[in-house]
MARKEPA-429723 format. One record per residue (C-alpha): chain; residue number from 0; x, y, z. Coordinates in nm, 4 decimals, decimal comma. Example, Ala and Ser with C-alpha at 12.3 -4.5 7.8 and 13.67 -1.06 7.14 Angstrom:
<recs>
   ch     i          X          Y          Z
    A     0     1,2300    -0,4500     0,7800
    A     1     1,3670    -0,1060     0,7140
</recs>
This chain:
<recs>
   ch     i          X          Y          Z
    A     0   -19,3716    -4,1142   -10,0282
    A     1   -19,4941    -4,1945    -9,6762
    A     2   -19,2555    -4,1960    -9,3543
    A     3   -19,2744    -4,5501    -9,2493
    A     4   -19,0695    -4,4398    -8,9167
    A     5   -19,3814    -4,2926    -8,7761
    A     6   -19,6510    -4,4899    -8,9461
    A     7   -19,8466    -4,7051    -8,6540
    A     8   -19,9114    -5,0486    -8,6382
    A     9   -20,2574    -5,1014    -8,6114
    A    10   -20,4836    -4,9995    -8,9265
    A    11   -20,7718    -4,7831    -8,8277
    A    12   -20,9669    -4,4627    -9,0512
    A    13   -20,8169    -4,1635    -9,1014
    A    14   -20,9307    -3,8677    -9,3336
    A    15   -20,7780    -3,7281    -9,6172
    A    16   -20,9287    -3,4034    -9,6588
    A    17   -21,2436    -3,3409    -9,4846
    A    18   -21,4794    -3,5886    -9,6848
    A    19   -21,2336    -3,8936    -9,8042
    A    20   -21,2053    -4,1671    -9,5490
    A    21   -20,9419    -4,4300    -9,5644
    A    22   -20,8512    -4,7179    -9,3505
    A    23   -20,5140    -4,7853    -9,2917
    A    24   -20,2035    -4,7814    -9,0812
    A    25   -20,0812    -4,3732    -9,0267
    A    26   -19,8315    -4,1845    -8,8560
    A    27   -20,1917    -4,0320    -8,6221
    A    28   -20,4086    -4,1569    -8,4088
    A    29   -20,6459    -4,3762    -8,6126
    A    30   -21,0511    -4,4647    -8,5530
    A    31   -21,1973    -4,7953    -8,5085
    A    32   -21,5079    -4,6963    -8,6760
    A    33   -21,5620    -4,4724    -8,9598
    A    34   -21,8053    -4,2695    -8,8068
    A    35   -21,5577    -4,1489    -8,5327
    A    36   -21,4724    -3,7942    -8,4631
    A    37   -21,1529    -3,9303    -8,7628
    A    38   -20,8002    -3,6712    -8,7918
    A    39   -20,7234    -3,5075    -9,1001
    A    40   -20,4232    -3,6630    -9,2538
    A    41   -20,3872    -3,4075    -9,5204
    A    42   -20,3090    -3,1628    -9,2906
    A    43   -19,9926    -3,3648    -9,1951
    A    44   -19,8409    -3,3724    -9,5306
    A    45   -19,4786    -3,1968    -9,6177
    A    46   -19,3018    -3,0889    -9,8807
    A    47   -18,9352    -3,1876    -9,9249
    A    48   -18,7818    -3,0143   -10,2405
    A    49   -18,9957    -3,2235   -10,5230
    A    50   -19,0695    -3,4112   -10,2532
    A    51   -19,3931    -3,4887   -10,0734
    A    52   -19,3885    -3,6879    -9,7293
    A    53   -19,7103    -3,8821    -9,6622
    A    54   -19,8304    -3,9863    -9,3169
    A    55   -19,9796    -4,2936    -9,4543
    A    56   -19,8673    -4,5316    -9,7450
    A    57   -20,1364    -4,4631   -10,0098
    A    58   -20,0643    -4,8330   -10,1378
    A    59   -20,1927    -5,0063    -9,8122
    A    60   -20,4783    -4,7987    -9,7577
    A    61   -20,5861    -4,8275   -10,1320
    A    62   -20,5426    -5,2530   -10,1059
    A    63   -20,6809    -5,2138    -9,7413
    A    64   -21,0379    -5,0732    -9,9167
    A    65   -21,0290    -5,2731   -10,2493
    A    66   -21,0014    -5,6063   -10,0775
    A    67   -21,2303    -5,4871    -9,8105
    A    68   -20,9805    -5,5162    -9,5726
    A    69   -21,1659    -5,2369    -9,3395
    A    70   -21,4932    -5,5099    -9,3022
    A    71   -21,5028    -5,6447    -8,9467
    A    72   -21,4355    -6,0520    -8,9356
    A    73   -21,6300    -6,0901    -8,7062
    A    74   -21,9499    -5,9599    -8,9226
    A    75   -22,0227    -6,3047    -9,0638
    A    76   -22,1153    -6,4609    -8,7559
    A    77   -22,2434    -6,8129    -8,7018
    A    78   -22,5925    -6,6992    -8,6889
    A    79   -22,5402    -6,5750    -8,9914
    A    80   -22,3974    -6,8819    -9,1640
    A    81   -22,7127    -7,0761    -9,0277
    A    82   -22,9786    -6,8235    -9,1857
    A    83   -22,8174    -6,8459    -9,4945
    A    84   -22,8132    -7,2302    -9,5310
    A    85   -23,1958    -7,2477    -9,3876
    A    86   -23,2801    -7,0049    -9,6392
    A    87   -23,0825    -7,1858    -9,8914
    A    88   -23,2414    -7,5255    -9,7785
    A    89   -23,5807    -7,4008    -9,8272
    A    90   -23,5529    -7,2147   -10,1251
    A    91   -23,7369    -7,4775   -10,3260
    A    92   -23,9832    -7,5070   -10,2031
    A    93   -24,1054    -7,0989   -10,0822
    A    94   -24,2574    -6,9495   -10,2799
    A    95   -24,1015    -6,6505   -10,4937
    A    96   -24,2971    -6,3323   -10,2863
    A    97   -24,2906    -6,4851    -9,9975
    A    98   -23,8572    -6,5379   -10,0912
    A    99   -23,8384    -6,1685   -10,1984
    A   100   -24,0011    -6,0722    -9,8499
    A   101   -23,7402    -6,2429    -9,7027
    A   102   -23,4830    -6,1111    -9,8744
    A   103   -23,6315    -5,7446    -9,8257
    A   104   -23,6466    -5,7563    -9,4645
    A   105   -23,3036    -5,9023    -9,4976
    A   106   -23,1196    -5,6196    -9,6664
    A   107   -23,3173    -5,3427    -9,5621
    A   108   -23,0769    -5,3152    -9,2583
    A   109   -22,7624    -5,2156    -9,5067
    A   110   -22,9266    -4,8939    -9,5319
    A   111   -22,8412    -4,7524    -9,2051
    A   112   -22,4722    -4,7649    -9,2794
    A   113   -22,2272    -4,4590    -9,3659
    A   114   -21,9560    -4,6463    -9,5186
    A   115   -21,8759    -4,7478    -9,7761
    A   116   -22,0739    -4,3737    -9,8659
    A   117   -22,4039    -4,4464   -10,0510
    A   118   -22,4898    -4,4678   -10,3550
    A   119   -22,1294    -4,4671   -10,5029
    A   120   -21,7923    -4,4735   -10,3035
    A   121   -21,4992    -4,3299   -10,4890
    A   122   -21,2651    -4,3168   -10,2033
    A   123   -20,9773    -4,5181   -10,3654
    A   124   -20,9793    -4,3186   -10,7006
    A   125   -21,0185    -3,9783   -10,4819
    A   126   -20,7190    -4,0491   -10,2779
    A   127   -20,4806    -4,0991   -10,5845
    A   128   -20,6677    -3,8084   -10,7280
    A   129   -20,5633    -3,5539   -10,4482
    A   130   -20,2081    -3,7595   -10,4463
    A   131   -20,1699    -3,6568   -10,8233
    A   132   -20,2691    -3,3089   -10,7623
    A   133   -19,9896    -3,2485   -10,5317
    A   134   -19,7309    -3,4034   -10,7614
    A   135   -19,8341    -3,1772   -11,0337
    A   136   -19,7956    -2,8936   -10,8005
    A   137   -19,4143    -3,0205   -10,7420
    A   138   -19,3774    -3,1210   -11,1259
    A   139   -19,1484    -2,8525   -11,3373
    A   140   -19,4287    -2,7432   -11,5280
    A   141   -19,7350    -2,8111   -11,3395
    A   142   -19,8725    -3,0855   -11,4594
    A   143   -19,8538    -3,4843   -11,4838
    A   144   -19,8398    -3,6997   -11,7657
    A   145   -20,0077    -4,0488   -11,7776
    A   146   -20,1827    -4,3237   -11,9656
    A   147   -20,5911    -4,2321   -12,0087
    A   148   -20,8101    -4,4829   -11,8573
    A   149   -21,0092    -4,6081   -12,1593
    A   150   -20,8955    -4,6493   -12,5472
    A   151   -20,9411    -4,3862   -12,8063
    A   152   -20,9933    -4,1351   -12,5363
    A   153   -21,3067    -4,2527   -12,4141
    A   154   -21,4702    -4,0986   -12,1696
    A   155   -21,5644    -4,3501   -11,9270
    A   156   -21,6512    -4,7222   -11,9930
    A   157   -21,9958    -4,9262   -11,9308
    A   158   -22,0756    -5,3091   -11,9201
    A   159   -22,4028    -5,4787   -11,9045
    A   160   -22,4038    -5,8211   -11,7589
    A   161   -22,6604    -6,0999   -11,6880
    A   162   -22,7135    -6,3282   -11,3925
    A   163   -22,9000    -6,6236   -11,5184
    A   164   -23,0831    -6,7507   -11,2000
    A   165   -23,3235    -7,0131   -11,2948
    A   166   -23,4836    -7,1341   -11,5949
    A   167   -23,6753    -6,9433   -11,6940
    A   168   -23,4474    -6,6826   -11,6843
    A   169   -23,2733    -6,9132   -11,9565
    A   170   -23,5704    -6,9044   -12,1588
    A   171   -23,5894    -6,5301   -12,1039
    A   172   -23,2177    -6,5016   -12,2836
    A   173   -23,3296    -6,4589   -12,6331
    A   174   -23,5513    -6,1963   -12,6273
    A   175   -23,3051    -6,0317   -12,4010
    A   176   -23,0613    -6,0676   -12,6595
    A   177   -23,3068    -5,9348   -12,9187
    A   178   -23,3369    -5,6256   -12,7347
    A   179   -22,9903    -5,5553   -12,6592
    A   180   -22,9256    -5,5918   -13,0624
    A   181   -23,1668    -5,3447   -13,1047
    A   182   -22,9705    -5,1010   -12,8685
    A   183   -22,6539    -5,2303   -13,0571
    A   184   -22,5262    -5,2850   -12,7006
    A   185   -22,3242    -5,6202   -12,6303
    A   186   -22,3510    -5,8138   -12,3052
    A   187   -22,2172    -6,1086   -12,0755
    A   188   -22,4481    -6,3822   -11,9717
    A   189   -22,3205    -6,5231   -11,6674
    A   190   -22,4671    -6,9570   -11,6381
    A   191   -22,4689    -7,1634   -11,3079
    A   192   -22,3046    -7,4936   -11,4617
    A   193   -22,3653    -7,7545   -11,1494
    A   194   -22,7490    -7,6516   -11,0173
    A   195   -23,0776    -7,5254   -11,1209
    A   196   -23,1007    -7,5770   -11,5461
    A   197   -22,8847    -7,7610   -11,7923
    A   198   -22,6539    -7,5586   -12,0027
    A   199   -22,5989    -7,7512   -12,3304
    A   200   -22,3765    -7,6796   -12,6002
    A   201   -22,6379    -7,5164   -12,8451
    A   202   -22,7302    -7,2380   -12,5547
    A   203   -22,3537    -7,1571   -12,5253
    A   204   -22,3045    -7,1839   -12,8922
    A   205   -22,6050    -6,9611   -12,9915
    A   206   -22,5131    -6,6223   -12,7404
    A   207   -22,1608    -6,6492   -12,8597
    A   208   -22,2852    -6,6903   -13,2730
    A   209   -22,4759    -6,3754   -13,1887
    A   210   -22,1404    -6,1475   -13,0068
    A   211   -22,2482    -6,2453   -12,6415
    A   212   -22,0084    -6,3184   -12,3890
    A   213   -22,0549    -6,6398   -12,1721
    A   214   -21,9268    -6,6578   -11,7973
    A   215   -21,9534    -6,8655   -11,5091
    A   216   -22,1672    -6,7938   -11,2042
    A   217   -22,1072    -6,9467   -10,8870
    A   218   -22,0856    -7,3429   -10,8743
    A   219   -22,4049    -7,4142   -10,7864
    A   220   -22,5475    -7,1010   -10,6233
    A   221   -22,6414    -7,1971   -10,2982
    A   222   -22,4460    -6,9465   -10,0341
    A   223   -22,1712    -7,1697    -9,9870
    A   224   -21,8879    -7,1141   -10,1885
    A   225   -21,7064    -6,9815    -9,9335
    A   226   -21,7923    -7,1296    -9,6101
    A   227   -21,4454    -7,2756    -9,5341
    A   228   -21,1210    -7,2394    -9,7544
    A   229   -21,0627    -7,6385    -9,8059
    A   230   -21,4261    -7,6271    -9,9733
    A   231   -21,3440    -7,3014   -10,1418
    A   232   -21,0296    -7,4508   -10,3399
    A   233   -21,2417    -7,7537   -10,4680
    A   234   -21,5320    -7,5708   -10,5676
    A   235   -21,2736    -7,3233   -10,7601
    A   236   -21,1186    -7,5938   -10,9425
    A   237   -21,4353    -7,7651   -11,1022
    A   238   -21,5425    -7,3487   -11,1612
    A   239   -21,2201    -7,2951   -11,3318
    A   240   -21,2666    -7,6705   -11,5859
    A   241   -21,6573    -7,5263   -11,5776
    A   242   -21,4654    -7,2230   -11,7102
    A   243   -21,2703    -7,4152   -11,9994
    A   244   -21,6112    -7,5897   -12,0947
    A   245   -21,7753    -7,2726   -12,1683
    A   246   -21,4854    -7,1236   -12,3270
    A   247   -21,5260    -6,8166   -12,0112
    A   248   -21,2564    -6,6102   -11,9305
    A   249   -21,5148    -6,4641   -11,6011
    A   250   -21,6904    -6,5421   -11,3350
    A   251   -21,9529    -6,4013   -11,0683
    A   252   -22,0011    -6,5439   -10,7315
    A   253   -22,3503    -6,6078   -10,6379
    A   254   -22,5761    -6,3541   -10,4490
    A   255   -22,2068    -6,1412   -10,4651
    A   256   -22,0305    -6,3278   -10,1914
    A   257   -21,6824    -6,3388   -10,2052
    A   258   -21,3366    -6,3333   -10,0181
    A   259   -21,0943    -6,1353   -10,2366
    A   260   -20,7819    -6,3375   -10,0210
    A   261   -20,8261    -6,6290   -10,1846
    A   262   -20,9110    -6,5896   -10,5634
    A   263   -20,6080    -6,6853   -10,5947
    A   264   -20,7522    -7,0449   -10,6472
    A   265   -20,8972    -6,9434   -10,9510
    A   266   -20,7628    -7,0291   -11,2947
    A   267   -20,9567    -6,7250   -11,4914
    A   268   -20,9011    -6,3727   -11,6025
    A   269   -21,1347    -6,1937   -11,4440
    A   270   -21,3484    -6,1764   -11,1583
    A   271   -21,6872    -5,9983   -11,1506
    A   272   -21,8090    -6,0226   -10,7842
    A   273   -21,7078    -5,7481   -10,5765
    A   274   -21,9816    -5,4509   -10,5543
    A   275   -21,8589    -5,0859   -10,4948
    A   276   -22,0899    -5,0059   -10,1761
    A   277   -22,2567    -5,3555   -10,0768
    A   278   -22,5004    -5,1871    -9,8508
    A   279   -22,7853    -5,3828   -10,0339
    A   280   -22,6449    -5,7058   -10,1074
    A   281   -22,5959    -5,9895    -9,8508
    A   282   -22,2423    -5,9297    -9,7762
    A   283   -22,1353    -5,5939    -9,6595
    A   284   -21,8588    -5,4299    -9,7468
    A   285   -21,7473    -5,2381   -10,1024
    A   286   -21,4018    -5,1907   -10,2855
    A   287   -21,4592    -4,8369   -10,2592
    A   288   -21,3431    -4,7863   -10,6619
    A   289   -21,5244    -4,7025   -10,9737
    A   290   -21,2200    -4,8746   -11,1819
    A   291   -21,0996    -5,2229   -11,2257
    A   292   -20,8312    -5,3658   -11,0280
    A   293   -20,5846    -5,6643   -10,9521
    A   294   -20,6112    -5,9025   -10,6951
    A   295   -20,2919    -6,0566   -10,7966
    A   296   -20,3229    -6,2182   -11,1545
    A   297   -20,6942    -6,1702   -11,1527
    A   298   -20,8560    -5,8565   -11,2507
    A   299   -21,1264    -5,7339   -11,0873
    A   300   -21,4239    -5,5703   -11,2786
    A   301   -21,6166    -5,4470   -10,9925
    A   302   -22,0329    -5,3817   -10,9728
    A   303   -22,0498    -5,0030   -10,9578
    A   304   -22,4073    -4,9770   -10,9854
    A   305   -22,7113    -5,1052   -10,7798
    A   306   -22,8533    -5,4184   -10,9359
    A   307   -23,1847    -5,4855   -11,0390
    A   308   -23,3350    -5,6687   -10,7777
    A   309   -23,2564    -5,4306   -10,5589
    A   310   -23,3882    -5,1618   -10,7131
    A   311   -23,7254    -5,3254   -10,8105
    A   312   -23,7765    -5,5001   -10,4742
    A   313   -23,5487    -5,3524   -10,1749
    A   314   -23,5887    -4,9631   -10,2619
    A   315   -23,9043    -5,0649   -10,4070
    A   316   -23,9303    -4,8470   -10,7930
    A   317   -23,9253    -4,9171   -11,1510
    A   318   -23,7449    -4,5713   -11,1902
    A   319   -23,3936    -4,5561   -11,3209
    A   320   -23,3367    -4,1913   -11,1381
    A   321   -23,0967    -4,3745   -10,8931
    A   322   -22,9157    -4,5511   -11,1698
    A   323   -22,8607    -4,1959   -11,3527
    A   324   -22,7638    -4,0834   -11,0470
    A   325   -22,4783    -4,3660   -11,0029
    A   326   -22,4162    -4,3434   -11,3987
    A   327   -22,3274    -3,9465   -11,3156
    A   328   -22,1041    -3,9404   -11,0392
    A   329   -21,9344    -4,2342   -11,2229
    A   330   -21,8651    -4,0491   -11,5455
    A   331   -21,7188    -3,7839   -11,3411
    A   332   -21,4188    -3,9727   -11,2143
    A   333   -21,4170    -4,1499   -11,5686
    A   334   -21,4910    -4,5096   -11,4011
    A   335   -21,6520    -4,8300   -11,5205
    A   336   -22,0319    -4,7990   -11,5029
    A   337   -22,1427    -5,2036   -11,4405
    A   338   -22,4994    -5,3282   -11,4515
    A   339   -22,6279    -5,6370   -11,2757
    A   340   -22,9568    -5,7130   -11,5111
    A   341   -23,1343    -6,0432   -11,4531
    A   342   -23,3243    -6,1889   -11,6781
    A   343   -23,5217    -6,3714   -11,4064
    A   344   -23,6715    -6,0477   -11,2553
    A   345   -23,7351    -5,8942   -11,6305
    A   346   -24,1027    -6,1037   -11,5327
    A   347   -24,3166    -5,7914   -11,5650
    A   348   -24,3651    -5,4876   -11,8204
    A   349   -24,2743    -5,2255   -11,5463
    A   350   -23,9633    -5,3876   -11,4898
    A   351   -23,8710    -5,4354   -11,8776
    A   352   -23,9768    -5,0684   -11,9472
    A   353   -23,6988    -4,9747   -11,7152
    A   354   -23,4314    -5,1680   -11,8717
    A   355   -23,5360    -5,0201   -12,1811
    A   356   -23,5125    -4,6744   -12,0492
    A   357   -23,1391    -4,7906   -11,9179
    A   358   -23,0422    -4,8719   -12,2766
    A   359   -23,1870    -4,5320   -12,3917
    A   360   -22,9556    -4,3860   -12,1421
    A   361   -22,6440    -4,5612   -12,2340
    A   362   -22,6928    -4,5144   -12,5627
    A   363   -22,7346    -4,1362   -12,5520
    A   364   -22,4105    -4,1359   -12,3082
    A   365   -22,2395    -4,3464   -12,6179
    A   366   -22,2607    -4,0612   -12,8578
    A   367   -22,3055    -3,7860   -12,6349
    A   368   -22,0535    -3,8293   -12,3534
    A   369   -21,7861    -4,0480   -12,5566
    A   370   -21,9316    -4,3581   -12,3242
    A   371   -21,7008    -4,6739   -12,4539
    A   372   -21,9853    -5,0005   -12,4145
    A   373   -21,8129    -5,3262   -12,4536
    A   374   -21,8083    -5,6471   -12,3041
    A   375   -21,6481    -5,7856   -11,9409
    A   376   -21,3669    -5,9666   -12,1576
    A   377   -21,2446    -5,6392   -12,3177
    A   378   -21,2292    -5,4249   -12,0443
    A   379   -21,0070    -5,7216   -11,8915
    A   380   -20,8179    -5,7544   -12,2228
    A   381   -20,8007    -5,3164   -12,2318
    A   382   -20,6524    -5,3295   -11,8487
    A   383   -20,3952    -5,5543   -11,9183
    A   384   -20,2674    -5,4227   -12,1777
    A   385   -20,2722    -5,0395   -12,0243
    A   386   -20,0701    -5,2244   -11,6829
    A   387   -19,8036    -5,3141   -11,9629
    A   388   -19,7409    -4,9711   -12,1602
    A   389   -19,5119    -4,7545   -12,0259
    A   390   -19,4636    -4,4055   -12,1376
    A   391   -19,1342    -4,2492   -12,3377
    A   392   -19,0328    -3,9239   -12,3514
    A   393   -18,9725    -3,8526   -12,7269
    A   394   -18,8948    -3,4855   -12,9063
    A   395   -19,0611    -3,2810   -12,6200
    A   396   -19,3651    -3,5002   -12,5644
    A   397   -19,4602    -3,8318   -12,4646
    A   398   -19,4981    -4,1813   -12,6936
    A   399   -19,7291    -4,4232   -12,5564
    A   400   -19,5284    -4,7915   -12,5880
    A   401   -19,6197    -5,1577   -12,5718
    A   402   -19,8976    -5,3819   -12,6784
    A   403   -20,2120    -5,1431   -12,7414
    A   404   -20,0868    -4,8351   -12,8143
    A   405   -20,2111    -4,7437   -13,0594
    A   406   -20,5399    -4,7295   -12,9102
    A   407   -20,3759    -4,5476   -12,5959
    A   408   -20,4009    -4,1527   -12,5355
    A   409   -20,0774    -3,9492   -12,3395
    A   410   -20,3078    -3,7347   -12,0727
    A   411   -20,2105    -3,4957   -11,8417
    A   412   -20,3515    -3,3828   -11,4765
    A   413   -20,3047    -3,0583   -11,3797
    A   414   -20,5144    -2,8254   -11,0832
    A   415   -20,7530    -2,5587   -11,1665
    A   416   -20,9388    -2,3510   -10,9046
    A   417   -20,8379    -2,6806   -10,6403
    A   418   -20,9914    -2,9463   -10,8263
    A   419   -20,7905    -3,1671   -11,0727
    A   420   -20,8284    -3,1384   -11,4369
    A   421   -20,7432    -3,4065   -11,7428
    A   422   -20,5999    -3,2879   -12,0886
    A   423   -20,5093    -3,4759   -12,3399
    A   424   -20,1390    -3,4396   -12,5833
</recs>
């Protein structure tokens, strides 16, 4: 519990232990930037019986990094604003390597930043981590029970997604689909349903006959969904009957823009739009988590892995060795491992080939590691369901009960040599 009598005011970043930074209000002196000489909150922490007294509420600083709450307002400038609706003006009209030169200068600059840490930020799910370890250091015997992340015990849980950005990316669609069958891997197409190609009924009708998922992306995909909030509601509303149209529970912002304080003007399940280090996408910031998350009644299924685009045209390669990379440190805090794949930028064979190697890779994980691939919709339906169960203690053990259980596993954290470790009943 934390000791709200001491806890400051003002939010600023703290540490947890010497490499987890969080942003929040604390009971020390705080840092207005993360790369600040920062003070060590762990050290601050007491024991009361079965107690343990926190410095810091772990809820704030964990909604404080989800939302992005630690991103300056003052980043998105009017200068800003006006680059983006030039660039968005003359989009038509430049031609595509002259706009990915643009966009590479652009983003290059997200690079020199420290945090959210590069390539994947786990901050969120390392805090709660440590938190657990010292309550099963307090807990009778030494451990703590609690609902496992995925269903059946997976291991961790991957998604692949499509942005569909013009229309030729449309056409692209089924031989995308073609290949994914061939991987036996599922995906979510994600359709701009006011701007750039016509969706008709057949398209729609066709990727769900064949076990796609269909989503809605953006309005119309021009950089201005959220300029003001009294534009943001109306745009929401014809996304949300846009929604009902395509029979989508989802939706992705365009470009990944996004403020998480007002999706509340959304009538959908799920959200798809907030990246887990944004360092190379147009908006800074990052919720700092590798699982999903609600942002009231909305979940949020959160991009945990570097897209496409950047990969083939920021960092410049058609290697997947940073992907694996992301893929590994994600497995080992037993996140959601999201992929950003557009069919648009499939336009050469280097590119496809690496796509291809991706599959390979998720499908080894899927037999190998216990990897659970599935679509947006039922990670959003899993989630939901895992909020509602609650667990019983029955006969010297724990039943898992509520909608879903059955597919539910009882785990337990304990430490070993400092570091926490999962069991299952």
């Amino acid at each position: 519990m934390a000791n709200d009598d001491l806890i400051q005011s003002q939010p600023g970043y703290f540490k947890f232990g010497p490499d987890l930074i969080c942003y929040g209000r604390s009971a020390l002196s705080t840092g207005q930037k993360a790369t600040d000489s920062l003070p060590d909150a762990f050290g601050e922490v007491q024991r009361i019986g079965a107690v343990w007294i926190l410095p810091f509420d772990p809820t704030e600083v964990a909604d404080n990094l989800r939302y992005e709450r630690y991103v300056v307002k003052g980043d998105e400038v009017a200068w800003k604003k006006l680059i983006r609706k030039l660039y968005y003006a003359l989009r038509p009209v430049l031609p595509v390597a002259f706009r990915r030169h643009l966009q590479r200068v652009w983003l290059e600059r997200g690079g020199e930043k420290t945090f959210p840490q590069w390539p994947v930020d786990r901050s969120v799910d390392q805090m709660f981590e440590r938190l657990m370890a010292l309550a099963a250091q307090s807990s009778p015997d030494s451990r703590i029970p609690f609902i496992w992340f995925w269903p059946e015990g997976k291991s961790s849980c991957a998604i692949m997604t499509h942005d569909v950005e013009t229309a030729a990316g449309l056409r692209f669609t089924g031989k995308l689909m073609d290949i994914a069958e061939a991987y036996g891997i599922r995906s979510s197409f994600q359709l701009i349903p006011a701007a750039r190609y016509v969706v008709d009924t057949a398209t729609l009708s066709m990727m769900k006959d064949r076990g796609f998922e269909v989503n809605v992306h953006d309005l119309k995909h021009d950089g201005h969904l959220f300029d003001t909030h009294q534009q943001f509601q109306k745009a929401a509303s014809r996304i949300s009957d846009f929604a009902v149209e395509f029979g989508s529970k989802g939706f992705r912002a365009g470009a990944l823009y996004r403020n998480q304080e007002w999706f509340d003007g959304f009538r959908l399940a799920y959200d798809m739009s907030v990246p887990n280090v944004g360092h190379l996408d147009p908006q800074s910031g990052g919720c700092c988590t590798v699982m999903p998350y609600f942002v009231g009644k909305l979940l949020e299924i959160p991009v945990t892995t570097t897209q496409d685009y950047s990969l083939f045209n920021i960092i410049g390669t058609y290697s997947i060795e940073l992907w694996t990379e992301q893929i590994e440190k994600i497995l080992k805090q037993h996140g959601l491992i999201s992929f950003i794949i557009h069919p648009d930028y499939l336009d050469c064979p280097e590119a496809l080939e690496a796509y291809k190697k991706l599959l390979d890779k998720l499908v080894e994980l899927r037999s190998g590691a216990e990897l659970w691939i599935c679509l947006p919709g039922e990670v959003d339906s899993w989630w939901r369901q895992r909020s509602e169960m609650t667990l019983v203690a029955h006969e010297n053990c724990w039943r898992i009960e509520g909608d879903g259980a059955e597919r539910a596993r009882v785990a337990y954290a304990d430490v070993q040599n400092g570091e926490v470790r999962y069991t299952f009943q």
